[in-house]
C-alpha positions in Angstrom: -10.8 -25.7 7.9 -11.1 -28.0 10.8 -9.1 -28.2 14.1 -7.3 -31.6 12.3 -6.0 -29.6 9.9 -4.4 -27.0 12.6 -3.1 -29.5 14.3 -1.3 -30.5 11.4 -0.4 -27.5 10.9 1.0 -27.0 14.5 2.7 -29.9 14.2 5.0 -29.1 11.1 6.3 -25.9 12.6 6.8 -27.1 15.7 8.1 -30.5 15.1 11.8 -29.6 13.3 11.9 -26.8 16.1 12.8 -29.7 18.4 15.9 -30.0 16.7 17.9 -26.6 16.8 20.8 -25.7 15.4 21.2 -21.8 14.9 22.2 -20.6 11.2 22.6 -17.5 10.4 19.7 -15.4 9.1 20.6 -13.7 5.3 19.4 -10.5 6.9 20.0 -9.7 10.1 19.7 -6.1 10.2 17.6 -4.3 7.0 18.9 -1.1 5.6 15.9 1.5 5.2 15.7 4.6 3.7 12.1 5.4 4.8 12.5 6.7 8.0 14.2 9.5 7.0 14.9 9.8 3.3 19.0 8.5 4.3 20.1 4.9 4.8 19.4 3.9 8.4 18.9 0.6 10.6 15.6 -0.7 10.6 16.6 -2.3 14.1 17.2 1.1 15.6 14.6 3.1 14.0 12.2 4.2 16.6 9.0 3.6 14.8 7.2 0.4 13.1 8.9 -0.4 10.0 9.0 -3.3 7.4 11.4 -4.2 5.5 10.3 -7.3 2.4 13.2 -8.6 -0.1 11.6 -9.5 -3.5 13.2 -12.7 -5.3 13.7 -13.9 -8.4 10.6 -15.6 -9.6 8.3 -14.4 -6.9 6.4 -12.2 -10.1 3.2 -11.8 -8.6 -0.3 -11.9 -9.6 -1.2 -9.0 -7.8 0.8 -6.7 -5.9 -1.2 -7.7 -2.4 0.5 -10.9 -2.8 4.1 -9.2 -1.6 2.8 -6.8 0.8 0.6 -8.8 3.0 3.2 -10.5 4.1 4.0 -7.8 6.4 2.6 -7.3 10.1 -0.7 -4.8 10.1 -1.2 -4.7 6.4 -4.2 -5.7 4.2 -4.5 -5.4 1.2 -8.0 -6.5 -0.6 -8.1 -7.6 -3.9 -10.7 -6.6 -6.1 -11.0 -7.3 -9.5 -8.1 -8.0 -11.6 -5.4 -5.3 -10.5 -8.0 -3.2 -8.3 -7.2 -3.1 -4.8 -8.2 -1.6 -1.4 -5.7 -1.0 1.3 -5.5 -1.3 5.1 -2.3 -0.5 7.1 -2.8 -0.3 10.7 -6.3 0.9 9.9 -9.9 -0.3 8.5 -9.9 -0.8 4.8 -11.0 2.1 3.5 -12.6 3.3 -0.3 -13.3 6.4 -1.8 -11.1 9.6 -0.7 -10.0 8.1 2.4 -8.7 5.0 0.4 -6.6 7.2 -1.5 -5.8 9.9 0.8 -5.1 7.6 4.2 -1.9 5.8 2.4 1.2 7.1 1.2 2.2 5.1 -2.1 5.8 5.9 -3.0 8.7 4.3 -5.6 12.0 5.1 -5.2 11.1 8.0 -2.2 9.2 9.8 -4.8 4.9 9.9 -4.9 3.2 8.0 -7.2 0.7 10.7 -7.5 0.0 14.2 -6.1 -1.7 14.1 -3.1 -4.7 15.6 -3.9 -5.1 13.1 -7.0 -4.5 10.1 -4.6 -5.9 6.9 -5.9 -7.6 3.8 -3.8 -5.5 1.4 -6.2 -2.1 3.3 -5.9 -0.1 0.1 -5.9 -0.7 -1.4 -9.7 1.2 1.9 -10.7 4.7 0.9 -8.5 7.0 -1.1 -10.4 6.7 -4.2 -8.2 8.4 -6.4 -10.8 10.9 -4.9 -10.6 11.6 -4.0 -7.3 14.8 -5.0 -4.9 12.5 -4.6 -1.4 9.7 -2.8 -0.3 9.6 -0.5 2.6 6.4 -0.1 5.0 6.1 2.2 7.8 3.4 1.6 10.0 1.6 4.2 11.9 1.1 8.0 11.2 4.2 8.9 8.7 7.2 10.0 10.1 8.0 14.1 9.3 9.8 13.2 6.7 6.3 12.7 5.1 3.8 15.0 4.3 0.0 14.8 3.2 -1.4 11.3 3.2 0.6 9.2 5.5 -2.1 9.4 8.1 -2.2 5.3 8.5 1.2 4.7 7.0 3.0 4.9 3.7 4.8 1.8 1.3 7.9 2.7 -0.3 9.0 0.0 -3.8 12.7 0.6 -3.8 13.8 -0.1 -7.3 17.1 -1.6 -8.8 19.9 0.8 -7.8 21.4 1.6 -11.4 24.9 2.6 -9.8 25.2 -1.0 -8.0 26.2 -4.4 -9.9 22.6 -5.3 -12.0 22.2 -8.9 -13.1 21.1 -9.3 -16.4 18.3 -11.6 -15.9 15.0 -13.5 -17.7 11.8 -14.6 -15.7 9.0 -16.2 -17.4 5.7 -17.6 -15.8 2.4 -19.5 -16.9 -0.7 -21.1 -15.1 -4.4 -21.3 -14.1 -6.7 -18.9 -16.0 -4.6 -18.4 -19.2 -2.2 -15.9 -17.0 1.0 -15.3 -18.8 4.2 -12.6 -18.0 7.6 -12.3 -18.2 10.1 -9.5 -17.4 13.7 -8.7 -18.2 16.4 -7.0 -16.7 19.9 -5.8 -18.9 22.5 -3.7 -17.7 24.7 -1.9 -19.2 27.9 -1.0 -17.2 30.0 1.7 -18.5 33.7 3.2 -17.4 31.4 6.2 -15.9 27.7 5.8 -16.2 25.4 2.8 -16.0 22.1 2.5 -18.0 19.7 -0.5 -16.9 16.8 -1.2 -18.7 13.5 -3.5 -17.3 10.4 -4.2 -19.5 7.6 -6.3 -18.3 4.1 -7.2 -19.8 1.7 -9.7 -18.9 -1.6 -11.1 -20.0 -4.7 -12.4 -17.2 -7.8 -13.9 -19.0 -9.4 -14.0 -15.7 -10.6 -15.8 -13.1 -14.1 -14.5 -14.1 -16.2 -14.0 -16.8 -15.3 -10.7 -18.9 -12.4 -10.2 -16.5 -9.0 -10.4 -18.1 -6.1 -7.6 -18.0 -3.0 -7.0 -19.9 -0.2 -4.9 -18.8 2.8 -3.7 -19.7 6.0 -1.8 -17.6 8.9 -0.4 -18.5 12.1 1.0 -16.1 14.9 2.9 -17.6 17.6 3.6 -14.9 20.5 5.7 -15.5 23.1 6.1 -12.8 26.6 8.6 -13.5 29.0 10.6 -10.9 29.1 14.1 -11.6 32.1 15.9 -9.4 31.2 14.7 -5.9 27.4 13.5 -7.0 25.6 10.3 -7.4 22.8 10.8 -9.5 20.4 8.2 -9.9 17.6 9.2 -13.2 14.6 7.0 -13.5 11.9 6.9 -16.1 9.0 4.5 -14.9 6.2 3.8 -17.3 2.8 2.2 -16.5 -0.4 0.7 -18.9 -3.3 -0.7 -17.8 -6.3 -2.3 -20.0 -8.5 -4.7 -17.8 -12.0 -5.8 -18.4 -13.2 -5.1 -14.9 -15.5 -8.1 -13.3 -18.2 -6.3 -10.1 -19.7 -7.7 -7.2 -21.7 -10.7 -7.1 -24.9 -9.9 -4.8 -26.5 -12.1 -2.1 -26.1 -13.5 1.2 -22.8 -16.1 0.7 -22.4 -15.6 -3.4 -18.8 -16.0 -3.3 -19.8 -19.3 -1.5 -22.1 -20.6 -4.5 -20.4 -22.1 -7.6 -23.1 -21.0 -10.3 -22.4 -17.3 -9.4 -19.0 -16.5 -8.1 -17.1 -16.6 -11.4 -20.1 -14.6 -13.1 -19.8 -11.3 -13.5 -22.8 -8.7 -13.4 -20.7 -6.0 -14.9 -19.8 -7.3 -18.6 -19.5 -3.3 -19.5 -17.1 -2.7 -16.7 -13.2 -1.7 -17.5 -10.3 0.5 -16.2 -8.1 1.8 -18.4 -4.3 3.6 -16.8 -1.7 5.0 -18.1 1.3 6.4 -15.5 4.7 7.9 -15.8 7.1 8.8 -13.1 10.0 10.8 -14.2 13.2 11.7 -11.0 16.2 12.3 -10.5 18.2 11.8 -6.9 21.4 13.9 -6.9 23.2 12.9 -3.2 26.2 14.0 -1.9 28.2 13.6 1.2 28.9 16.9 3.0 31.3 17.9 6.0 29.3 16.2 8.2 26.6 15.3 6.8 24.9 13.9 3.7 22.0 16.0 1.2 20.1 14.4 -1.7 17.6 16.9 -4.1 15.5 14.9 -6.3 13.2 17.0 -8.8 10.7 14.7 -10.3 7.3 14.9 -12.9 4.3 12.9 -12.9 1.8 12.1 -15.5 -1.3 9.4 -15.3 -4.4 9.4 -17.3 -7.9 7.1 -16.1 -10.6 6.3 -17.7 -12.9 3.4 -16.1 -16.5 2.2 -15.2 -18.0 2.7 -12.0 -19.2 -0.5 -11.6 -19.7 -0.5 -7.9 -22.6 2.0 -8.2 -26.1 2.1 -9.5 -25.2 4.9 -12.0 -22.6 2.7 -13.9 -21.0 6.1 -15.1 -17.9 6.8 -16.7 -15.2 8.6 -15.1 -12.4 10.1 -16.8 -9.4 11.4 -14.6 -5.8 12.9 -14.6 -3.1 14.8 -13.9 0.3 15.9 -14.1 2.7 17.2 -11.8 6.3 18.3 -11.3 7.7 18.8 -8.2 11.4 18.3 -6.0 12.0 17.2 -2.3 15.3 18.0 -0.7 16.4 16.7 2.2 19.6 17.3 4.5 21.2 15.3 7.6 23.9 17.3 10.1 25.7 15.7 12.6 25.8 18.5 15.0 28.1 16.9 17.4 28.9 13.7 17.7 25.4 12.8 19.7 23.3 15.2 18.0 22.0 15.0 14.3 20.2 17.7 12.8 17.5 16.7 9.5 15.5 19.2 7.8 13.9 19.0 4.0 12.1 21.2 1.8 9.0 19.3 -0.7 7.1 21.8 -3.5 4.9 21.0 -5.9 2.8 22.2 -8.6 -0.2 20.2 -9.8 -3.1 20.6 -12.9 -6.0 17.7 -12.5 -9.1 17.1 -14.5 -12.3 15.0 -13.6 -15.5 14.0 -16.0 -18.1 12.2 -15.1 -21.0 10.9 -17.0 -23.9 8.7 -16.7 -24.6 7.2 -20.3 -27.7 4.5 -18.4 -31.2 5.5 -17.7 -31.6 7.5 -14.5 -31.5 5.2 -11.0 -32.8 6.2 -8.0 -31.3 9.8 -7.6 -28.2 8.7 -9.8 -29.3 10.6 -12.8 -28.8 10.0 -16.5 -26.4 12.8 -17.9 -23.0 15.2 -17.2 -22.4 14.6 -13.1 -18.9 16.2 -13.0 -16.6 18.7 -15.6 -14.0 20.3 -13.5 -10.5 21.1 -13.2 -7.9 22.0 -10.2 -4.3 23.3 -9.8 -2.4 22.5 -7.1 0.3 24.3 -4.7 2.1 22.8 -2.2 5.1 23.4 -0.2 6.4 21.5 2.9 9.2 22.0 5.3 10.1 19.7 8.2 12.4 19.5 10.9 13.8 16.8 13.3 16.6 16.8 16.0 17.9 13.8 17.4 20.2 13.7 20.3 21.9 10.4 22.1 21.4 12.0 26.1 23.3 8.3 27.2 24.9 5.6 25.0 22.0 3.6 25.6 19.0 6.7 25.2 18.3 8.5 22.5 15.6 11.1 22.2 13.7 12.7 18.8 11.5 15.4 17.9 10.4 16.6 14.8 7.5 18.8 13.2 6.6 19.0 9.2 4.0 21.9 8.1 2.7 20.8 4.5 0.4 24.2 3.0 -1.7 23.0 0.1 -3.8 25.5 -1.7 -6.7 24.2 -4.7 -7.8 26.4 -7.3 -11.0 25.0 -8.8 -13.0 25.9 -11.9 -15.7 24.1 -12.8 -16.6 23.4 -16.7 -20.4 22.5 -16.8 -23.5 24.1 -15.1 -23.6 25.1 -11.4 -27.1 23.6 -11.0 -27.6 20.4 -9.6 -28.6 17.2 -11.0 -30.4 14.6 -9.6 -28.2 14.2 -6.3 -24.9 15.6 -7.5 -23.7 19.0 -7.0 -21.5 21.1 -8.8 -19.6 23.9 -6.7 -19.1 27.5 -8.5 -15.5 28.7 -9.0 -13.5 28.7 -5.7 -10.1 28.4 -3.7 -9.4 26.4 -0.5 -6.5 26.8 1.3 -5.5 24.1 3.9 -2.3 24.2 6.5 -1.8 20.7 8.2 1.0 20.2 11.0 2.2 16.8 11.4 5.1 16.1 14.1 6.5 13.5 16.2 8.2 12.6 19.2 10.4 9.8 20.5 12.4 7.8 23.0 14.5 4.9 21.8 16.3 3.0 24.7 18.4 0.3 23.8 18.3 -2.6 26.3 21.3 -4.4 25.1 23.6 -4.7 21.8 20.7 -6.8 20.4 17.5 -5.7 22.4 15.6 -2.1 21.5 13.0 -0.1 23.1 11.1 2.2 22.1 8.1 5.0 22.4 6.2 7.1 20.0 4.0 9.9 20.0 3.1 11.0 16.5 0.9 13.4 14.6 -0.5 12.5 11.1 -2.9 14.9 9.0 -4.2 15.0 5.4 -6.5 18.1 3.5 -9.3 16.6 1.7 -8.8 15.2 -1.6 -9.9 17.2 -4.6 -12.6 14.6 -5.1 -13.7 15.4 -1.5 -14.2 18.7 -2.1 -15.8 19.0 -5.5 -17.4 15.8 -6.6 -20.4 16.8 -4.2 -23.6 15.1 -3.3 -26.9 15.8 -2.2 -27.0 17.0 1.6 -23.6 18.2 1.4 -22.7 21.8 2.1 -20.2 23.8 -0.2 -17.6 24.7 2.2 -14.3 24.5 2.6 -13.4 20.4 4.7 -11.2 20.3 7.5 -7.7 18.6 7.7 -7.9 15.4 9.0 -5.8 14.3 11.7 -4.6 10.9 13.2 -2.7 11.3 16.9 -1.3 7.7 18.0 0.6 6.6 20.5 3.0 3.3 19.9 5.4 1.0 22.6 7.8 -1.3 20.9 10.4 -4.2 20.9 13.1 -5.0 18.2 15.0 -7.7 18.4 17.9 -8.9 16.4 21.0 -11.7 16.1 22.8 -13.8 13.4 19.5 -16.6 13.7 16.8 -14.6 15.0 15.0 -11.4 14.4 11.8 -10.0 15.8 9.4 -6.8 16.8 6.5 -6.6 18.9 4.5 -3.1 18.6 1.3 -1.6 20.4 -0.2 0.9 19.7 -3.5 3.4 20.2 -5.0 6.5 18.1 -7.8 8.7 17.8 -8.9 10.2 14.1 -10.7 13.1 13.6 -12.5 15.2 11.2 -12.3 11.7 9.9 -13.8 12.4 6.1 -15.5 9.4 4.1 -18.0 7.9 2.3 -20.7 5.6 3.4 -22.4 2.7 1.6 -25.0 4.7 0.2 -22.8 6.6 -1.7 -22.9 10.0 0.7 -20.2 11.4 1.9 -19.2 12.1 6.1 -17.2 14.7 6.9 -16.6 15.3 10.6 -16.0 11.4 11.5 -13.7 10.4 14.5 -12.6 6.9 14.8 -10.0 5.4 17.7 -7.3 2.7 16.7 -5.8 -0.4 19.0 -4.3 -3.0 19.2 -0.5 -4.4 18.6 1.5 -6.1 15.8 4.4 -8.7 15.5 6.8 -10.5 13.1 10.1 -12.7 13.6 12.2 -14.6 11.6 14.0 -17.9 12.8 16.4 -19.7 11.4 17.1 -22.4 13.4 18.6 -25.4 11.2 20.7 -25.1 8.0 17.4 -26.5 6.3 14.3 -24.9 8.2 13.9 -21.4 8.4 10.3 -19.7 9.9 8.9 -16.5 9.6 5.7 -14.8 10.7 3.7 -11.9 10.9 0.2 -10.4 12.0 -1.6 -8.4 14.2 -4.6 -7.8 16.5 -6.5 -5.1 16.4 -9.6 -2.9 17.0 -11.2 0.0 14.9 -14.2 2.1 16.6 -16.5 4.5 15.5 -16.5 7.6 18.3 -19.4 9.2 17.3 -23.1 8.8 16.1 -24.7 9.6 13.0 -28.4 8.6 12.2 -29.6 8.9 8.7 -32.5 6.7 9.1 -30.9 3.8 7.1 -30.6 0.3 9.9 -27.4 -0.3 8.1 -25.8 3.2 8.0 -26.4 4.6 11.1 -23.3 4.4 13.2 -23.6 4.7 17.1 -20.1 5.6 19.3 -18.4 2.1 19.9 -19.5 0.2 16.4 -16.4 -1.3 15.2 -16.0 0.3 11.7 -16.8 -1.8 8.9 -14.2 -3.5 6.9 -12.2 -4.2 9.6 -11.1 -7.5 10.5 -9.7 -7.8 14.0 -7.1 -10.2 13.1 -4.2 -11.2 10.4 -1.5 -13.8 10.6 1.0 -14.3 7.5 3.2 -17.8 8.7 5.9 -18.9 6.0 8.4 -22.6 6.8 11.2 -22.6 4.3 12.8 -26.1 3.7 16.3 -27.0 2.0 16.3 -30.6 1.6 19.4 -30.5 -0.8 21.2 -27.5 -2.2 19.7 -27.1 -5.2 16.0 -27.6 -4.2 13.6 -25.8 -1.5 10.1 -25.6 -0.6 7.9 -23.2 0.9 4.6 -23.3 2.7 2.5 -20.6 3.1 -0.7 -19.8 5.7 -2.7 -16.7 5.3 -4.9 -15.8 7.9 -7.7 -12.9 7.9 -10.4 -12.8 10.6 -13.8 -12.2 10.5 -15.4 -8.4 10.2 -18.6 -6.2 10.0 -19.7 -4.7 6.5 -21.6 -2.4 7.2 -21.5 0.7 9.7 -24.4 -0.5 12.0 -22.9 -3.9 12.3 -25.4 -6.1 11.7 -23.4 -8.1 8.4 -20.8 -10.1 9.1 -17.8 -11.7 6.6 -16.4 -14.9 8.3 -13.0 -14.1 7.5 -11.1 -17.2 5.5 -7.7 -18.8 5.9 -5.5 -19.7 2.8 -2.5 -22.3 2.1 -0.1 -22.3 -0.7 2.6 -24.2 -1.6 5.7 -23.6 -3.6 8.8 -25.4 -4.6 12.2 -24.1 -5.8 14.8 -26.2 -8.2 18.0 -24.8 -8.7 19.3 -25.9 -12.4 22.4 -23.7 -12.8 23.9 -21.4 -11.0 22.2 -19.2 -14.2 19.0 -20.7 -14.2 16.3 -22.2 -11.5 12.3 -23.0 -11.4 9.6 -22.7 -9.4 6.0 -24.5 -9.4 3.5 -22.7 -6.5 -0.1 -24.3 -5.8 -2.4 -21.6 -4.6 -5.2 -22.0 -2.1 -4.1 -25.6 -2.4 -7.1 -26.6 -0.1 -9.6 -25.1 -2.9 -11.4 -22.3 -0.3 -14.2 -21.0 -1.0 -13.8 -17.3 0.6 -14.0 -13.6 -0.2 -11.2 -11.0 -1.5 -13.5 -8.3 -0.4 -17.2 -8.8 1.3 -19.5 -5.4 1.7 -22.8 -4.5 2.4 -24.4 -1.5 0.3 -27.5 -0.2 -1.2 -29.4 -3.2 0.9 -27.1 -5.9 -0.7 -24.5 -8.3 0.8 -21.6 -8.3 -2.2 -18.6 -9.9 -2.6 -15.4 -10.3 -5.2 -15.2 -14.0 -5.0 -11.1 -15.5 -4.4 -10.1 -17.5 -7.0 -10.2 -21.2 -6.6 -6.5 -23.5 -6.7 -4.6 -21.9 -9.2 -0.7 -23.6 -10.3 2.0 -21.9 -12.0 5.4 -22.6 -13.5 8.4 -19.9 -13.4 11.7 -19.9 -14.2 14.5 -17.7 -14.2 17.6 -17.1 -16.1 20.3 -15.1 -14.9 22.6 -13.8 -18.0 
């Protein structure tokens, strides 16, 4: 886009600032519960946290549409529901995809944490969500395994609050088609609150489309001095899977970005997510115990190797997290929890092509692992002045893998196949912290915080060639953070900075080997504010700067792959901006415009390919028919960009999942 158009640009957001007349924001100060498993004030949390309302009709395409909205966070689309996720970090694949990022719904894991998955957000119930949560930074104790770079939280309907009984319905571009409903039924002493969603994509890509289908059952009852909230949240995936197109700028080229190399390719999922919160106030305090059981089956494709093989994966768990809050004296509060969980996974893998290269034709993988894990934490939190308050906190999560392998010990072709073993792995995670608040509306704060994963099961027992059969070390992210929050009735802000050093930083490279004994350092800073300054405009942005380093060298002989101390780490772009103007003409219509913003970045470790980064516009506009019923028609990339949901640079090829070109949809909702 040219320097015209940002000048136009400019000009709209700036121009109705001229004329200000301060309304009142329609939320000034977010409720959480991510900090620390209890209601709490996003504004005087000491620690980066985002709080995102979901509306009627916003049904998205992909969940990445919701999230990166919010300061620090990228999430790449690949194809159909397949995702890769950054939050204050690199985009990162393989284990440390899965095992960097906390995915959560309702406080509870989506999955175990040694079963992590890279695309742990097409399993939350995003249509039917009331807000997501997104803390930034290593997790806070009241987080275990896998927050290292941060953790997202989908906060569901709360079935013992008024639920509206409600229709949405949308079409568009690329024969893409779903609809989800929402019916509540409200008793003298229980409430029951069903949602089912399904949807159909026929892709923007050859061989590409995906249907889905949801389903929420909420049950909410007082039992004595309990609330207990009960949901049952089930997830199926079939999607023809669409790979990379290959060459220097394919995404660029007409004739092959809406090919697909990988006709073959698919994932298949099926998830459940079974919990139930029983909370109580105490004398003093408040406690909430939530037993819960997971379930999810995979079978998929490997489309993004040479191998093509087929992976079959799964597991189930059951598990409960408890979680108490004291107030000590009436400056001092007093948390501690208690997580346990037991979990039995299975992988199989198997290369049905010709043998390529070293990626040979037969059984790679036939194992199976139980998990145990248990997790106490502890925090104390004491107000030394009305305006300072000080925090400390420690969480020690002991996982232990039992592994038994179901094929032949002997290697084939580069894979490796461990004999029968244990590994036992103790990670403390902890924080510290000084809020300090500068006035009624103005906060400060400082951060010192601890995160730390074990490896995933994957890590340890999907071996390759080179590797050694030994037990990995935890992995640990220290990172220090300065902040601002800001809020008032019209205006609402934060302003974060931040630097971290990573270590026994465990990943896999382009060519498919894996590193285990990386470190990495992390800076930069992050912001977002909301303005409304008219009854008809309102403004609100987002994004972050930020750089990612290699701290170490590693020379495998490959130009591409070996990484010297001070490469920036592939995959991660230095800059993001999310910028959103909200018009009201007349009460029963509004319009939005949207800019998306993501900078430029290496793709591969040795720096020498380069993505250009893109920037995106969409439009939408709102019309109010009833107080029942309204519509919505959005215009995606409205300027028809050509530009990359994902660009890498493996096994000597520059690939690429093409973005879609200008898409249009129609919703509409009905309220009943």
């Amino acid at each position: 886009m040219n320097k015209k158009f940002y000048g136009c640009l400019l000009g709209v957001v700036i121009s109705p600032l001229l004329k200000v007349e301060a309304q009142e924001l329609e939320r000034v100060d977010p409720v959480v519960v991510s900090a620390t498993h209890f209601p709490s004030s996003a504004i005087d949390e000491p620690l980066s946290i985002s709080s995102l309302n979901i509306e009627a009709l916003s049904l998205p395409e992909h969940p990445a549409e919701i999230f990166n909205q919010a300061a620090g966070v990228n999430i790449q689309i690949g194809s159909g529901q397949e995702h890769l996720t950054s939050i204050r970090s690199p985009v990162l694949t393989g284990g440390a995809g899965a095992g960097s990022f906390l995915y959560l719904q309702d406080n509870v894991p989506i999955r175990s944490a040694g079963f992590a998955n890279v695309n742990g957000l097409f399993d939350t119930q995003i249509q039917f969500a009331d807000r997501v949560e997104i803390v930034r930074g290593p997790g806070d104790v009241a987080y275990g395994s896998n927050a290292v770079h941060g953790a997202i939280n989908v906060i569901t309907f709360d079935p013992l609050a008024d639920n509206q009984n409600e229709l949405n319905l949308k079409a568009g571009s690329y024969n893409r088609y779903q609809g989800n409903i929402v019916h509540a039924y409200e008793g003298e002493e229980q409430n029951l609150v069903l949602g089912l969603f399904a949807s159909s994509d026929g892709g923007y890509r050859e061989d590409s489309g995906a249907d889905q289908s949801k389903l929420l059952l909420s049950h909410g009852m007082e039992i004595g001095d309990w609330a207990v909230r009960t949901r049952l949240a089930y997830h199926h995936l079939e999607q023809e899977t669409a790979g990379f197109v290959v060459g220097e700028n394919a995404y660029k080229q007409d004739d092959l970005r809406r090919t697909n190399p990988n006709p073959n390719a698919y994932r298949d999922v099926d998830t459940l997510q079974l919990s139930s919160q029983w909370s109580r106030d105490i004398e003093a305090g408040e406690v909430s115990i939530t037993p819960y059981i997971l379930w999810n089956d995979m079978n998929f494709r490997m489309h993004f190797l040479p191998s093509q093989a087929i992976e079959e994966n799964g597991h189930s768990a059951i598990g409960i997290m408890s979680a108490v809050r004291r107030d000590l004296t009436a400056d001092t509060q007093f948390f501690w929890s208690l997580d346990a969980e037991y979990a039995h996974g299975s992988l199989n893998e198997l290369q049905e092509d010709e043998t390529v290269f070293s990626y040979v034709q037969g059984l790679h993988y036939d194992y199976i692992v139980d998990s145990y894990m248990i997790s106490p934490s502890a925090r104390l939190e004491h107000a030394v002045t009305d305006k300072l308050t000080l925090q400390g906190g420690f969480r020690l999560t002991h996982t232990k893998y039992v592994y038994e392998n179901q094929t032949s010990s002997e290697p084939i072709g580069r894979f490796i196949r461990p004999d029968d073993r244990e590994d036992v792995f103790n990670a403390v995670t902890g924080k510290l912290a000084a809020r300090y608040k500068i006035s009624d509306r103005l906060l400060s704060y400082f951060t010192v915080s601890r995160g730390a994963r074990p490896p995933q099961t994957t890590d340890l027992y999907r071996l390759q060639q080179n590797q050694i059969v030994e037990q990995g070390s935890v992995e640990t992210l220290d990172m220090a953070e300065l902040g601002l929050k800001y809020a008032s009735p019209t205006f609402r802000a934060s302003l974060a900075g931040f630097v971290g050093y990573k270590k026994n930083f465990l990943f896999r490279d382009a060519d498919g080997f894996t590193v285990e004994d990386g470190e990495t350092t992390h800076s930069g800073f992050e912001f977002d504010f909301a303005w409304k300054f008219t009854p008809q405009w309102t403004i609100s942005t987002s994004g972050n700067w930020a750089e990612h380093k290699y701290a170490f060298d590693r020379d495998v002989g490959n130009d591409t792959e070996d990484i010297f101390d001070g490469n920036d780490v592939d995959t991660a772009p230095n800059s993001s901006l999310f910028v959103s103007l909200e018009w009201e003409p007349i009460e029963v219509i509004s319009t939005n415009l949207q800019f998306i913003h993501e900078g430029d970045y290496y793709t591969d470790a040795s720096n020498q390919h380069k993505y250009d980064g893109h920037d995106l516009v969409d439009w939408k506009v709102k019309w109010r028919l009833s107080n029942a019923s309204q519509l919505q028609f959005e215009v995606k990339n409205i300027f028809d960009e050509r530009y990359a949901s994902r660009a890498d640079f493996a096994f000597g090829n520059e690939r690429y999942f093409p973005g879609e070109q200008r898409s249009a949809y129609l919703s509409w909702n009905v309220q009943y």
